[in-house]
Every structure is written in C-alpha cells, then in structure tokens.
N, C-alpha and C positions, 0 to 999 in steps of 0.2 A: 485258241489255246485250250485243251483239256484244263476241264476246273474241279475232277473228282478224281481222289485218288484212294487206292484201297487199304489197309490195315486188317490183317485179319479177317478178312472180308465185309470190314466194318467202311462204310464211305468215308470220305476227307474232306472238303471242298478246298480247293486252294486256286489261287491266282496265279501268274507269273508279272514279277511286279519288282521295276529296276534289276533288272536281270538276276533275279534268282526267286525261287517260289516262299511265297508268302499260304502258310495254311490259315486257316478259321478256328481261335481258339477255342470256340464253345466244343465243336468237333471232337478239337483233340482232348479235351477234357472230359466229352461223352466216352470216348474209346478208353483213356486211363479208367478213371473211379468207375465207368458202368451204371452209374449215377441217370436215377429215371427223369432226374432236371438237372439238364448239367446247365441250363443259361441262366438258373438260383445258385448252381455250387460256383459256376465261374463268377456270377455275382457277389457272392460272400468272400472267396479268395480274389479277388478285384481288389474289395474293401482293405481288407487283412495287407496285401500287399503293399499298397496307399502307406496304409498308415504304418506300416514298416521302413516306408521310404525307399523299397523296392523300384529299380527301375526300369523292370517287367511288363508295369502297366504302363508306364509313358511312353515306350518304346513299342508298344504295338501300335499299326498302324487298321484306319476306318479304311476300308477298302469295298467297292460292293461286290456282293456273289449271293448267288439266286439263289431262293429261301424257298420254304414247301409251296407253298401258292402259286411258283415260277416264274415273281418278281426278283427284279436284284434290290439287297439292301444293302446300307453299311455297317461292316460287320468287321468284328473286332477279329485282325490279320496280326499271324509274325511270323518271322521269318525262321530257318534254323537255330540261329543264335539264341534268340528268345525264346526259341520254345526249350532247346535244353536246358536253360537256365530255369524257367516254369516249369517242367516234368520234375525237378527238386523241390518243389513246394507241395507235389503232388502226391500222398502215400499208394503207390502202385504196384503193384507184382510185375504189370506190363513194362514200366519205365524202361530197363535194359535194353527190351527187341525193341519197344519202339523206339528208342535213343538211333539203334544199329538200320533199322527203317527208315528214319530221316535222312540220314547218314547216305541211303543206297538211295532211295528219291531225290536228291540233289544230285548226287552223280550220275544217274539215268538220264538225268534231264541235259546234263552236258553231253553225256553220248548222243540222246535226241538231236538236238542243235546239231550236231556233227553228222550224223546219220539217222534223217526220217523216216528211215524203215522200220527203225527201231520202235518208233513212236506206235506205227502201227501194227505192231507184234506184240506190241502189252495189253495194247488196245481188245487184239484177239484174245490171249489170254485174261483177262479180262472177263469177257463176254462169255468165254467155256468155264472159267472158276461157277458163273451164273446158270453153267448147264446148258445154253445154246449148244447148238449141233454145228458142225463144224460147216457144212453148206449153207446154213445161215447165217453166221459171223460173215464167210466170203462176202455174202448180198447187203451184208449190212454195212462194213468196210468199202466197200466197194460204191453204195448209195453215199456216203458221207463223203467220198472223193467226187462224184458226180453233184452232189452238191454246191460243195465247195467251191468247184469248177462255174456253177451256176452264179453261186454271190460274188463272185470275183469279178465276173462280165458283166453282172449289172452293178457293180462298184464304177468299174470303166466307162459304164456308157448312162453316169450321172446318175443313180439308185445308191445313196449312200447309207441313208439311215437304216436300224432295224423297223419300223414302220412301213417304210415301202416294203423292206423283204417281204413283212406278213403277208402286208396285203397280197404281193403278188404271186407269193406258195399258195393262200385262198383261192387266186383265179386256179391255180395247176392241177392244186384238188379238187376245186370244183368241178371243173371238164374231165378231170379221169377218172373221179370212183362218187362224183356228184354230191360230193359232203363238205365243206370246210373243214379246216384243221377241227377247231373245237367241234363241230356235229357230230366228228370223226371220233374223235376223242372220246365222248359222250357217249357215243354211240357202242364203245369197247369196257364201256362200264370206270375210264381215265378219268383223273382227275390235275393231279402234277406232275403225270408220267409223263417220259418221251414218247410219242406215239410211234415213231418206228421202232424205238425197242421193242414194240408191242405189235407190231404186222405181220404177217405170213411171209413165206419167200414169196408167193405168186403177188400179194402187195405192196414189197418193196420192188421188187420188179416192175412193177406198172409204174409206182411211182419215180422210178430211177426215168423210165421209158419219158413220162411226162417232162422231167427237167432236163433230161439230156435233149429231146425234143426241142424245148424252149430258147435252149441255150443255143443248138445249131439255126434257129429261125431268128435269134436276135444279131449273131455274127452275118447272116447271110442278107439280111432286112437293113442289117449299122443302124439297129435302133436307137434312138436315143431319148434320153429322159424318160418317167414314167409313165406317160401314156403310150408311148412306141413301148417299151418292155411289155405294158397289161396286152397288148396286143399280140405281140409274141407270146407269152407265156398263156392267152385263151387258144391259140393255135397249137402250141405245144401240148397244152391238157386235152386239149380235144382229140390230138392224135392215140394217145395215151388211154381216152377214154372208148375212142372208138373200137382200138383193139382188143379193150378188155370186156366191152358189150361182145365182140365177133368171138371170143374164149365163151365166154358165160354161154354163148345162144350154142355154140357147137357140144359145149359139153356139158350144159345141163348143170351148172352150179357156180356159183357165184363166188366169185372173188375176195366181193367185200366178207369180209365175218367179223363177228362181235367175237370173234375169240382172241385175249390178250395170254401175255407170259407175268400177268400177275402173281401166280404161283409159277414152281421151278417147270422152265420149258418141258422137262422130262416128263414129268409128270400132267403136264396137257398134251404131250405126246401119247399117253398112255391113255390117258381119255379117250380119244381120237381113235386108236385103235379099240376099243373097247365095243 
C-alpha cells in the first residue's frame, strides 16, 4: 500500500488502516502552519487540546510509518474525521484546499480499490510533478510491478518476513551490479532515500532483468523456503550481472554510476549534457 501522499508538492505519509486512510499528524500540521518544528507545535496543541477536553487527541490512533532513518515508528495517525476537526484548531490560509484535498484522497482511494490502474497513473503523475522524464517513470512503474511479482512468490514459497526479503534483494544486487543495497546506496551519495528513485534507466533495467530472472528460476526449481530462494535469486543476479559486465565490456562504460536525482531530474539532465 502507497504510504506517501502529496499536498502541494509537500509529502504526507499515510497508512491504510480499517479500511480507509489514516494520515500522520505531525505531517499535516508541517503543511498547514509551515512550522520549522511542527513535532513541538503538534506537541503544544496535543497539550492545549487535552486540557480542553478535546477529543481530537484521544481519537487519533499509534500507527507505525517510516521515519527519516527508514525505520517505521509509531506515529500519531487520523483518519478524515479527525483531521477536519483538527485543521479548526489550526490558524491556516491552507485549511480550505487542504479540507477539499482530503476530501478528493479518500475518494481516489475508492476509485483505487475499484480500479488499479488508477493507482498507477497518480503514481506517474507523481514521479513527473518530481521532473522525471517520462521513459523513466515507464522503467520505474514497471520495476515496481516486477517486484511486486517477485515478493509475492517468495510470500508463496515460505519467505514471509521483510528480513528474508532484504536478505535476498542483497544476494540480486550482489550478482548484478556487485554492491549491496546499502554499498549501493552509499555509494550514490543515499542516505534515506529509495534507491531506485535514484538509478538510471540502464540500472533499473538490469535490476528489473536480475528479479524477473529470480522469479522465473524459483517457479521453474518450486523452490522452497529460504535457502532454495537465496539460491535462485544468486542465479538470477548472476544472469543479471553477467549481462551487464557483456553492456560495459562492449561499450566502454559502466552502468553502475554514483549519479542520483537528488536534485530535480532536469537538472542532472543538464549536467550530463553539459
């Protein structure tokens, strides 16, 4: 389930949680006041509330969603209800659109549920509000269903937790671009970023090439459990990585690059041309 949503261009984090989406108060309290600590100003209208008798604060719920570090914490959530009630405690110029914004986020989301195409046409838009190019969104959209595709079969074939996941995306990148996630990371200059938000098309592409790989060698092997999957998925990076050695040696340049879209894509486009 998408946990970020946009305002302005400003992020949201939200859940979906007993069927209908729950946001991160701190958030929406950053996007109203503009407030360079909004987890002090929501801390002081916490208090205020309280002792008002307010049933604002009781009624939001501990939910976790992933903090800057790219743990998840529990983090104070609510729902529509409550946050319209809260934007009135709040003095905002924004309150209105954002009112009319929550308002249109809850009914996308039913559309969603009805039709998941839809999900990933905001998803695009999205990604071009950010300045990606429009061949890159496809590769990125397109990685994320090929993913997907990938934890779902090893969901199936006894790879439950997100632990085994890591571990065994570690072996996929290991064999196709010889890095770990985090080396990878590291290595892009990342910190709490997504690191495929941050790849080239020729590096999402190798890495699509490495999971899709895995995924057909664990259906075709009926691997099961986690040492049958690490085994598929070294086979899979390996394919993965083999092709992208036979790229580099034919054309003289390397794949991997330390270059991210930490500034707007456009503009490391233009570098690049430069």
């Amino acid at each position: 389930m998408n946990t970020l949503s946009a305002f302005e261009g400003k992020e949201i984090r939200r859940i979906w949680h007993n069927e209908e989406w729950y946001f991160s108060v701190v958030d929406v309290v950053g996007v109203l006041t503009e407030s360079a600590d909004a987890r002090n100003y929501w801390k002081v209208l916490k208090h205020r509330l309280n002792e008002e008798g307010s049933e604002v604060v009781t009624k939001c719920n501990q939910l976790k969603l992933p903090s800057s570090d790219g743990k998840n914490y529990e983090t104070d959530c609510a729902n529509t209800e409550i946050l319209f009630r809260l934007i009135q405690s709040i003095p905002s110029k924004k309150a209105e659109p954002f009112k009319l914004w929550l308002a249109k986020t809850g009914y996308e989301r039913i559309q969603e549920v009805e039709n998941p195409e839809l999900a990933q046409q905001r998803m695009k838009e999205l990604y071009k509000m950010k300045g990606y190019s429009e061949q890159w969104i496809e590769k990125r959209v397109r990685g994320i269903a090929v993913r997907n595709e990938l934890t779902d079969e090893w969901k199936e074939r006894g790879v439950q937790d997100k632990k085994g996941f890591s571990a065994l995306t570690n072996v996929i990148m290991k064999g196709t671009f010889n890095k770990t996630v985090n080396e990878y990371k590291n290595f892009k200059g990342l910190k709490t970023e997504n690191l495929r938000d941050h790849m080239t098309d020729l590096e999402l592409i190798f890495t699509m090439l490495g999971e899709a790989s895995t995924t057909k060698i664990a259906r075709s092997k009926n691997a099961l459990g986690f040492s049958e999957n690490k085994n598929a998925a070294r086979k899979g990076g390996k394919i993965a990585g083999d092709a992208r050695t036979k790229l580099e040696f034919e054309s003289d340049e390397r794949v991997v690059t330390p270059e991210n879209y930490l500034q707007e894509p456009e503009v490391q486009k233009r570098k690049r041309l430069q």
